[in-house]
N, C-alpha and C positions, 0 to 999 in steps of 0.2 A: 293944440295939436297933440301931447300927452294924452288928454283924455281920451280923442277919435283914437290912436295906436295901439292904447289900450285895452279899446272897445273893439279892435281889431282882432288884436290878439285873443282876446274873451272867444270871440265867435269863431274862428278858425280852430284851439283849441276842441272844444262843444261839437264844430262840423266833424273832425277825425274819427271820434267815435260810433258817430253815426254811420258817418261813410265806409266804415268796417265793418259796423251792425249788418247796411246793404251789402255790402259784398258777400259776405258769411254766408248770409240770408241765401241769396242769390246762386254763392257755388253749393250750398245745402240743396237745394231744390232740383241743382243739375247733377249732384255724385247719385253713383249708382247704388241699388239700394243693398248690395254686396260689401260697399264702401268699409262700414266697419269691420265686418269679417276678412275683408282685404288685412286690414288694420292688423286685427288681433292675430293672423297668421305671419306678419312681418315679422312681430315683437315677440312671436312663438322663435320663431327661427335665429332669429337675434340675442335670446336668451340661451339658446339651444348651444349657439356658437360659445360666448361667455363661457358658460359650465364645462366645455369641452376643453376650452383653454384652461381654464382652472384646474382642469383633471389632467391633463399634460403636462402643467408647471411642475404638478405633485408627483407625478411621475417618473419624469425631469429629477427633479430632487431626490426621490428614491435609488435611480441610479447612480448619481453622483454621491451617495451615501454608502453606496456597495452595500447595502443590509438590504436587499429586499427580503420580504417576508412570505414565507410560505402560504402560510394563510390568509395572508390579502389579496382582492380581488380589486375590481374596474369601482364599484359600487363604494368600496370602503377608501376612496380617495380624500374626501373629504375631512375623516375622524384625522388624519394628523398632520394636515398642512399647515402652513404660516401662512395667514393673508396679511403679514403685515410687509407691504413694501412690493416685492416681487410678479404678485400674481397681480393686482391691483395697475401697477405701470405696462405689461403686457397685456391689456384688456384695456385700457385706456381708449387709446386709438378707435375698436367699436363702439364704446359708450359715449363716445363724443361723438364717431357719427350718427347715432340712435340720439341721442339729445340734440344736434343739428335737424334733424328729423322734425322732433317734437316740435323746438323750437319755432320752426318753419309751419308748422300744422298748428301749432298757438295762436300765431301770426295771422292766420288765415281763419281764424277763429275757431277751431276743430277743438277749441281744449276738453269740452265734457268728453267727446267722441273719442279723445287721443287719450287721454286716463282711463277711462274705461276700456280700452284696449288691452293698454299694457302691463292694467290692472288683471285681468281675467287673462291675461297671458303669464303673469308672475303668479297668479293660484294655479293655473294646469301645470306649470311645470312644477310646482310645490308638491300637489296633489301626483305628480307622476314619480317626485322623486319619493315621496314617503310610499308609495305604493310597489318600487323598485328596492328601496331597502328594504321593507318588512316582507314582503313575499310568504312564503308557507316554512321560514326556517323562526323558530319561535327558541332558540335556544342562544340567539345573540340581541341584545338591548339596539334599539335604532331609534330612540329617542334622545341620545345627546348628538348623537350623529345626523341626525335634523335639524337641529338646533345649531349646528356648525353651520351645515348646508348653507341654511336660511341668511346666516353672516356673513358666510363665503360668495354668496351669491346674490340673494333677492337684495341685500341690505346693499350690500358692494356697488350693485350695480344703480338702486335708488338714491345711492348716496352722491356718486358722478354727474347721474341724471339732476338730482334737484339741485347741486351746488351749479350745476351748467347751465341751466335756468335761472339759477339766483332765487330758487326757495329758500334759501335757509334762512328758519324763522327761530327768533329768541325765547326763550321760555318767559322772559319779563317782557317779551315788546305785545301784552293786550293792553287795551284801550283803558281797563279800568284800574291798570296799576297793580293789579295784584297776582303772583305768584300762581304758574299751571302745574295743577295737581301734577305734570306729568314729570315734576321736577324731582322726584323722587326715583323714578326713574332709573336704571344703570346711565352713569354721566358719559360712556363712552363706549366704544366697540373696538373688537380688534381694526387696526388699519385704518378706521377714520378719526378715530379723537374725540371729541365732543360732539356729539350729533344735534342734529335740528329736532324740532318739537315734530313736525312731518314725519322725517327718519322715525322718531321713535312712535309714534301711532303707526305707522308702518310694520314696525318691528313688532308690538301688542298686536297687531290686525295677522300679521302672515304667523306668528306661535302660537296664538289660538286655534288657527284654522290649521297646523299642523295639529294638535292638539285633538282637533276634534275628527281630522280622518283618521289618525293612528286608532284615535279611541273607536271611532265605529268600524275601522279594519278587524283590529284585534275583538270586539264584541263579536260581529259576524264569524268569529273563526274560533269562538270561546270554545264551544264542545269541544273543537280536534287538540286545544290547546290547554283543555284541563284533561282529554283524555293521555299527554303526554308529559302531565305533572308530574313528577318534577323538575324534569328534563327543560320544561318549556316554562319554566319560574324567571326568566329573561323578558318573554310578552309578560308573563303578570304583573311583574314591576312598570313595566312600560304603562300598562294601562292604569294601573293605581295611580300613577301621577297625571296622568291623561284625566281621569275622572276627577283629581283631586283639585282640577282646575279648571276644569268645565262643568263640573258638579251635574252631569248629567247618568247616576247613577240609577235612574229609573230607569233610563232606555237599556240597562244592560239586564238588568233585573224582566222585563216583558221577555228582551229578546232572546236572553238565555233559559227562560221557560217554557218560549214555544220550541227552541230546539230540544230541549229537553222531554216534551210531550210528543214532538214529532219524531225523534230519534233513538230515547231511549227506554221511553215508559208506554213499550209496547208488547204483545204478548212474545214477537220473537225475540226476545232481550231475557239471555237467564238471569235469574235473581242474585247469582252473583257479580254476575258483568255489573249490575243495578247498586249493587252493595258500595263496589270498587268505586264505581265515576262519583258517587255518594261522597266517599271518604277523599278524593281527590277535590271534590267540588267544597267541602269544606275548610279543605288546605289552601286552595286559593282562595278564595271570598275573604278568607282570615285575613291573606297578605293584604288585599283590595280594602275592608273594610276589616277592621278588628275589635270594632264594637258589636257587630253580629247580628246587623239590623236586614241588611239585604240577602244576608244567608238563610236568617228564619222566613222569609221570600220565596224565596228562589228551592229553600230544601223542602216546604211544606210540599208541594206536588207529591213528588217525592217519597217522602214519608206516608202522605195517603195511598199511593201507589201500592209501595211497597206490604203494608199494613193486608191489606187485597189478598196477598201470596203465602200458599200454606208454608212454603219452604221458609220464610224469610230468618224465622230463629235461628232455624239450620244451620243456615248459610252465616248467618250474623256469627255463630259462635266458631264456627268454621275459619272464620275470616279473621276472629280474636288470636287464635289459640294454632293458625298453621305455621308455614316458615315459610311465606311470601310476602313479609313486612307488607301486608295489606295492599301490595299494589297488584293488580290482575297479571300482567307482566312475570309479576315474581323478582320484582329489580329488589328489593328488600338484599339486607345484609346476610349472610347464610347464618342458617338459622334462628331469624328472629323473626318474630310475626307482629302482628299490630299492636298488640300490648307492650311487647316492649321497643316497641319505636315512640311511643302514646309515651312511657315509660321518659325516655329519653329526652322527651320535648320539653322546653325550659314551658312553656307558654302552658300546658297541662298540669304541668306544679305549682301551677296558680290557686291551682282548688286543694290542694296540700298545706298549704302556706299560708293561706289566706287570714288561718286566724294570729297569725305570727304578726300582723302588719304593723299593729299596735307595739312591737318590739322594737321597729325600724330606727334608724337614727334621726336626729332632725334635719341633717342633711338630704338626706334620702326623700325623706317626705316630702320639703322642699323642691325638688329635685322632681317628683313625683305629679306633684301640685302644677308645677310651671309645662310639663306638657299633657294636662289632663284637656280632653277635649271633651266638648260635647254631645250628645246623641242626635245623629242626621231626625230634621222635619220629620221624614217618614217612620221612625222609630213607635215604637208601641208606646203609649202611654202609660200603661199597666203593666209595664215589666220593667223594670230598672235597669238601667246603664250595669250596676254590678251585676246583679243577677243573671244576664243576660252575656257576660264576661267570663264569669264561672260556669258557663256551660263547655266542655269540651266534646271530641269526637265520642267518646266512651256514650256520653250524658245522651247524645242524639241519636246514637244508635240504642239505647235503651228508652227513649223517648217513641222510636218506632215500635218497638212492642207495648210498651202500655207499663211495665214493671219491672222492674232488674229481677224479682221471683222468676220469672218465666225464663230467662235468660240463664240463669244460675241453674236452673233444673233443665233445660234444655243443654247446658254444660254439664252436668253430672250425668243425665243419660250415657251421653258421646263420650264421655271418661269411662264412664263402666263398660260399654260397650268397646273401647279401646285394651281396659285394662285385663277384660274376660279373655279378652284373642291376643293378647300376648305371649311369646313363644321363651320369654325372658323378662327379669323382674326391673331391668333397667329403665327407671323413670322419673330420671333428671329433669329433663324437660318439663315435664308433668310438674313436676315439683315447681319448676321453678314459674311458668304459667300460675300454677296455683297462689304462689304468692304474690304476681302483678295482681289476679283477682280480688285477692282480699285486701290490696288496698284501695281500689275501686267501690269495693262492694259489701267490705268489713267481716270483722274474723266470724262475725255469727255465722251470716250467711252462705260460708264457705265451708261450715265443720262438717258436714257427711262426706263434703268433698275429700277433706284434709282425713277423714278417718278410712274414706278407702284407700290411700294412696297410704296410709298408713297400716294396713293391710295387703298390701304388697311389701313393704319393708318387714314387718315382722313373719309373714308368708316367706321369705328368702330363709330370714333365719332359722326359721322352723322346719326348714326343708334340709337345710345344714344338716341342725341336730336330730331328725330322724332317721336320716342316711344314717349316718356317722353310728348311730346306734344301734340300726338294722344292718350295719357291716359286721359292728363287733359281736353281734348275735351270731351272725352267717360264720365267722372265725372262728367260735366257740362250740356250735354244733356239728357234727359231720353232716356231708352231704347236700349241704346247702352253701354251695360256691355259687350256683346259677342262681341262686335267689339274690346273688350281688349284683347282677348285671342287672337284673331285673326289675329290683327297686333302686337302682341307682338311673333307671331312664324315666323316674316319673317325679315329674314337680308338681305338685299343688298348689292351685293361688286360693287359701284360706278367706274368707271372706267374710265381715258381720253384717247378717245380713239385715237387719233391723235398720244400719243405714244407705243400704243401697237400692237403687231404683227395685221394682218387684222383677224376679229374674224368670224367664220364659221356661218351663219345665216342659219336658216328652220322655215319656218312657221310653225305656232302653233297656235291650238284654245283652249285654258283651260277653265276649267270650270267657269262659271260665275259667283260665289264665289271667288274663287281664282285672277278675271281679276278685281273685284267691290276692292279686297285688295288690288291690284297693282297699281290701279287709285288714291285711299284712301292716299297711299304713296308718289304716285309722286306730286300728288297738292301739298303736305305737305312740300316733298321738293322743289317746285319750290315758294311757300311764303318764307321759309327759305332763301332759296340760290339765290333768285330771280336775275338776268333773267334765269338764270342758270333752265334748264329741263329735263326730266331723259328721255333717249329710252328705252325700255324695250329689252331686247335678250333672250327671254321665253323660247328659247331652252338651256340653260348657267345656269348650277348652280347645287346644287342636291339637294332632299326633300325626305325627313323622314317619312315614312308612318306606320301604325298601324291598319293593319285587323283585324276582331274580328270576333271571329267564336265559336258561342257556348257559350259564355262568355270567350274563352281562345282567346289569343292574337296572331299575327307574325307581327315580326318590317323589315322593309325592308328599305336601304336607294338608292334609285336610280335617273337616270335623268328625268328632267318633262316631257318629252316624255314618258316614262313609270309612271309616275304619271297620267300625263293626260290620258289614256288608260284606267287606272284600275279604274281613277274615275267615266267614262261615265258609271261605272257598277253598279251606286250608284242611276242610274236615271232605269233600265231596267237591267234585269238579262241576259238578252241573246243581241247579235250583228252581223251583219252580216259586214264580212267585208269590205262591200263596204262602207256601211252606216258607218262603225265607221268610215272608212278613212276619208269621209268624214266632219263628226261632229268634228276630230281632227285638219282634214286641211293638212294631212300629205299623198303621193302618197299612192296609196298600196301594192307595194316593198317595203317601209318604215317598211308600218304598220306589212308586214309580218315578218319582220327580227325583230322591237321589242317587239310583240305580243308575241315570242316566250318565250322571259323571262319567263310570267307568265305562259305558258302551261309549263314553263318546271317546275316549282314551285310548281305544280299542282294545283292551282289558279282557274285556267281558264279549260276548255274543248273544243275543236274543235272537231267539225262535217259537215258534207259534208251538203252546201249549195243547195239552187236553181240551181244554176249556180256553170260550174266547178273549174272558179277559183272565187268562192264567198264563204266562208265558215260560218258556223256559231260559234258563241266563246259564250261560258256561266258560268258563275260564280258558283262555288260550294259553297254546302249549310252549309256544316258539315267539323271538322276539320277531321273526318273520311278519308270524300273523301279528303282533303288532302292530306295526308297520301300517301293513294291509289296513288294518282294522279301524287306525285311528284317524280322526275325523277333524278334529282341534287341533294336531298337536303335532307337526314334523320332524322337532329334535328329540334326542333322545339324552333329557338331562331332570334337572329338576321342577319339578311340576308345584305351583303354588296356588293355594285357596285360602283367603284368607276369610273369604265370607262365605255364608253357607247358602246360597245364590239368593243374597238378597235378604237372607233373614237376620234378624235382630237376635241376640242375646239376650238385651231386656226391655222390656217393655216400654213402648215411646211415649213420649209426652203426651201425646193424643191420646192414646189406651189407655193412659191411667187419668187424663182427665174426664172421658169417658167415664169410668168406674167410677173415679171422685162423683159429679154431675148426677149419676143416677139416679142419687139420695134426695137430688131437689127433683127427679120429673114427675113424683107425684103433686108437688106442690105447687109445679105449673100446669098440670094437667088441672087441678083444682082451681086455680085462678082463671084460669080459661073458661072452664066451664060456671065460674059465676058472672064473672063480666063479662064472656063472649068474644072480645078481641082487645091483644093491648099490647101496643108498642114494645121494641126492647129495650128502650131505657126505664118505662114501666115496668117490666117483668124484672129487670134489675134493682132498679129498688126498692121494690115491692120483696124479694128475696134476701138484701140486704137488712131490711125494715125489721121483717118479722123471723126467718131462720137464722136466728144468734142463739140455740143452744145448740151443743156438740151434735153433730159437725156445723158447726157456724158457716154461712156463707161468705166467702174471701174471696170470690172469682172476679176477673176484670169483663168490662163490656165485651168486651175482645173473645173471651173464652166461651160466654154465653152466649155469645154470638155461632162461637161454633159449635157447641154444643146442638141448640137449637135448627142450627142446617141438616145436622144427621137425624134428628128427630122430623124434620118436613122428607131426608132422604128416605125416613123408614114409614114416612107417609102415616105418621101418628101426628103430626100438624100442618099448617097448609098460611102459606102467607099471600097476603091480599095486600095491595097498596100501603105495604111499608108496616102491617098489621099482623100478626100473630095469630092463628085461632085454630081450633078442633078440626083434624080433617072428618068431612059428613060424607 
């Protein structure tokens, strides 16, 4: 009898599962085919509720705190609640009817159906809250505040749910007796204690996939969030650790370079906007990566780009040497420009210090060794982890041009051209510019620079003591009291000129007042300074002028070309313009183009001469006509010109590489015509090979490159597929 009972129990056993198989089977074939989406919209709304409660507890508790905080909002409930006890017991009662649910839908065999539910219903609302914290504010971190979330809530509510089913599985109960890697693991959470090996693949599966939509939120919105560096150094942290654990640092790298190509390395993009996102782009990648791998990525674009732009030196030394700490904005500290923010950076005194390392202590080293990482997969092979470490911002934007020469002479132009049109010898700044350079760039490199600016300090004192001495002349002879006034309104900026860029000359006739002080000057420095003699550059400098009209005044400061113009009106009210060209000494295309200042001032009046292209120009009488007359300008105060519309003092990098370049176009014209056509890197070292006696050739691809454009502009060569040759 034992054994048939037996054989009973066997088979009734064995029938149960079957007989549920059919059922399953059976209510599968009859739900509608909506069923699951039914499903996942419950456990949408069911989670919904949860979090709402959650965010009420803490709210709740902020009251009863009496500290509410100004700055918190609905969203930031999460960063400082207690799930431990409170919120977990008030949320109970739904998580048991949601696991009665499940339970019931297990029952009936729905388990793939009913996981997968409330699975894809706990990633929408993951995916909804990390897309609600991060939003377009890049100036606050929402990555540990996800990571609370994820506790407060997904974990919370899986943790009810599986203990209510009776998952909870042991990290020792596998079959083969041995230890799940998973035991390593955090042993517990806030409010649950010890969690299940499920819990905790649960817990890996939902901070990953935070993880990885933070990370491609923040990628998609990289442009707006490095153009608001460093304001927005909140997402870059966020994403550094996003990537640093989904290691999917490619996808930022692609997708930060089609925005970059589509956004900003276009022709409507000035080359400085181009400069700025540069230097910013750098700043961050550093945080993100600070071995410098997916920077040389992501900036090469970039760099080719920029390379393209005649302006770009300009703008680069521009961008060194202003007082907008480098940032387009102008958030910089007042007055400090990029060099001395570069200056201040601990991370850029790497390339200072670097041969010091060997001095370090053995601690340090140590110390050093234990967080040295390695270089990402993608990393060059050919360039070294250090190497590639010792690169700072300076290094990259000197990497855009081809040379720190070109940079350093495209700086000394923009100094001289600074130091010419000053109205005063104060040039701290300058000074102190000049020595971040020369530790970038070394004292060689920087000595024309250091001797003009040192020509401005000894120019102060020498203006001192020839005043001082042409006063005591004036005290000692009669009749020369007005010679005091007279040389005491003129400064000199003395200049040597063997180190300064070549300076722009035009003749000039001044008035014969003005030429009796200039002569008055120079004797005086040549007794002083003797043998030493002054050249006058009469067109270099600017002066201060003061019309009076009516007893009422206008101040104007412009260059002695426009000086001298308006003073021949001091001898005759009216000119014609041939005659004043002449009196001036200046063409009459000159005179037209800066005649116009004063008509346009309403100064002056033009009318139709003898002759058609002779006109007449005359002086008005009254500040009336004035008034009337003037065309630019409705107050009546001080009037400034600091450039003489447009023109250079001395001559640009271009013009004198031009000039330099000359000397080789016979020897390209020669190469041409024996081999017929030949590439520019051909013609480059073909010129480097064989012109090494004075003047040796030293020019970069870059230079010859443009060199060679003005010579196809001047239609003396002609390029064909990438080829060089004779224009026929």
């Amino acid at each position: 009898m034992s054994k048939r009972k037996l054989k009973a129990v066997d088979c009734s056993s064995s029938l149960m599962p079957r007989y549920q198989l059919m059922v399953s089977s059976v209510l599968l074939t009859t739900l509608p085919s909506s069923f699951p989406e039914i499903l996942n919209v419950y456990f949408k709304k069911k989670l919904e509720e949860l979090n709402v409660i959650m965010a009420e507890s803490y709210e709740s508790d902020q009251l009863g705190n009496h500290e509410p905080s100004e700055s918190s909002n609905a969203s930031d409930w999460h960063c400082g609640m207690d799930i431990d006890g409170q919120e977990v017991s008030e949320s109970n009662f739904l998580v048991k009817n949601i696991g009665k649910v499940v339970g019931d839908l297990r029952c009936l065999g729905f388990t793939s159906v009913t996981e997968d539910a409330y699975s894809s219903a706990i990633i929408w609302l993951l995916k909804s809250k990390v897309y609600e914290l991060a939003g377009d504010d890049y100036r606050v971190p929402v990555l540990g505040c996800v990571k609370k979330w994820i506790q407060a809530v997904p974990l919370q509510f899986l943790h009810a749910l599986l203990t209510y089913l009776g998952d909870s599985v042991d990290y020792d109960s596998g079959s083969s007796g041995l230890k799940s890697p998973l035991a390593s693991r955090p042993s517990s959470f806030p409010g649950i204690g010890v969690p299940s090996e499920a819990l905790v693949r649960w817990h890996m599966r939902l901070e990953y996939f935070a993880y990885e939509t933070l990370q491609d939120l923040r990628i998609g919105k990289l442009f707006e969030i490095i153009v608001d560096y460093p304001e927005s150094s909140p997402a870059i942290e966020d994403l550094k650790l996003c990537l640093e654990y989904t290691g999917q640092h490619s996808k930022l790298v692609d997708s930060f370079i089609s925005s970059l190509r589509y956004r900003l390395l276009t022709a409507g993009a000035s080359t400085n906007d181009i400069l700025h996102q540069y230097v910013s782009t750098i700043k961050a990648l550093r945080t993100i990566d600070p071995t410098g791998v997916f920077l040389e990525a992501v900036g090469e674009p970039i760099r080719d780009y920029l390379r393209g732009r005649k302006d770009t030196i300009k703008c680069i030394v521009t961008m060194l040497t202003d007082g907008s700490g480098g940032n387009a904005s102008g958030t910089g500290n007042a007055g400090d420009n990029l060099l001395e923010e570069l200056n201040r950076d601990a991370e850029n005194q790497e390339n200072a210090d670097y041969d010091n390392h060997a001095n370090i202590d053995e601690k340090q080293a140590w110390l050093n060794s234990q967080s040295w990482e390695p270089d990402p997969v993608e990393a060059d092979p050919l360039k070294g982890s250090r190497n590639r470490r010792k690169v700072d911002i300076l290094g990259l934007m000197v990497s855009i041009i081809g040379s720190k020469d070109q940079l350093v002479n495209e700086y000394r132009v923009m100094l001289a051209e600074k130091l010419l049109n000053k109205a005063d010898f104060e040039i701290d700044s300058d000074i102190r510019t000049l020595e971040l350079l020369k530790i970038h760039f070394g004292e060689s490199s920087m000595q024309k620079c250091e001797i003009m600016l040192n020509d401005l300090i000894d120019s102060k004192r020498t203006n001192s003591n020839i005043k001082t001495s042409l006063l005591k002349s004036s005290q000692t002879v009669p009749g020369q009291e007005e010679a005091e006034i007279s040389h005491d309104i003129l400064d000199a900026t003395i200049i040597s000129s063997n180190f300064w860029p070549p300076i722009q000359t035009e003749d000039l006739v001044v008035p014969a007042s003005v030429d009796q002080l200039l002569s008055n000057y120079a004797k005086r420095f040549h007794q002083i300074k003797t043998p030493r003699k002054l050249l006058w550059k009469k067109n270099l400098g600017t002066v201060k002028l003061e019309l009076e009209f009516e007893g009422r005044s206008m101040q104007f400061t412009v260059a002695p070309v426009h000086a001298a113009i308006i003073m021949r009106f001091q001898e005759k009210p009216s000119w014609t313009s041939k005659t004043l060209a002449t009196e001036i000494g200046i063409p009459m295309d000159s005179l037209n183009r800066r005649i116009s200042f004063w008509t346009s001032k309403g100064i002056l009046t033009e009318s139709a001469g003898p002759d058609a292209d002779d006109h007449t120009f005359t002086v008005v009488d009254s500040m009336s006509d004035v008034n009337k007359n003037s065309i630019a300008n409705e107050r009546l105060a001080e009037y400034q010109m600091t450039e003489d519309e447009g023109e250079s003092s001395v001559a640009s990098v271009e013009e004198q590489l031009k000039k330099e370049m000359t000397v080789y176009e016979k020897f390209i014209i020669g190469m041409l015509t024996n081999f017929g056509s030949m590439s520019l890197d051909r013609i480059h070292n073909t010129l480097k090979m064989f012109c090494i006696a004075e003047p040796s050739y030293d020019k970069s691809l870059q230079q010859l490159q443009s060199f060679l454009s003005g010579l196809v502009a001047d239609e003396k060569l002609e390029t064909r597929d990438g080829l060089y040759l004779l224009k026929r």
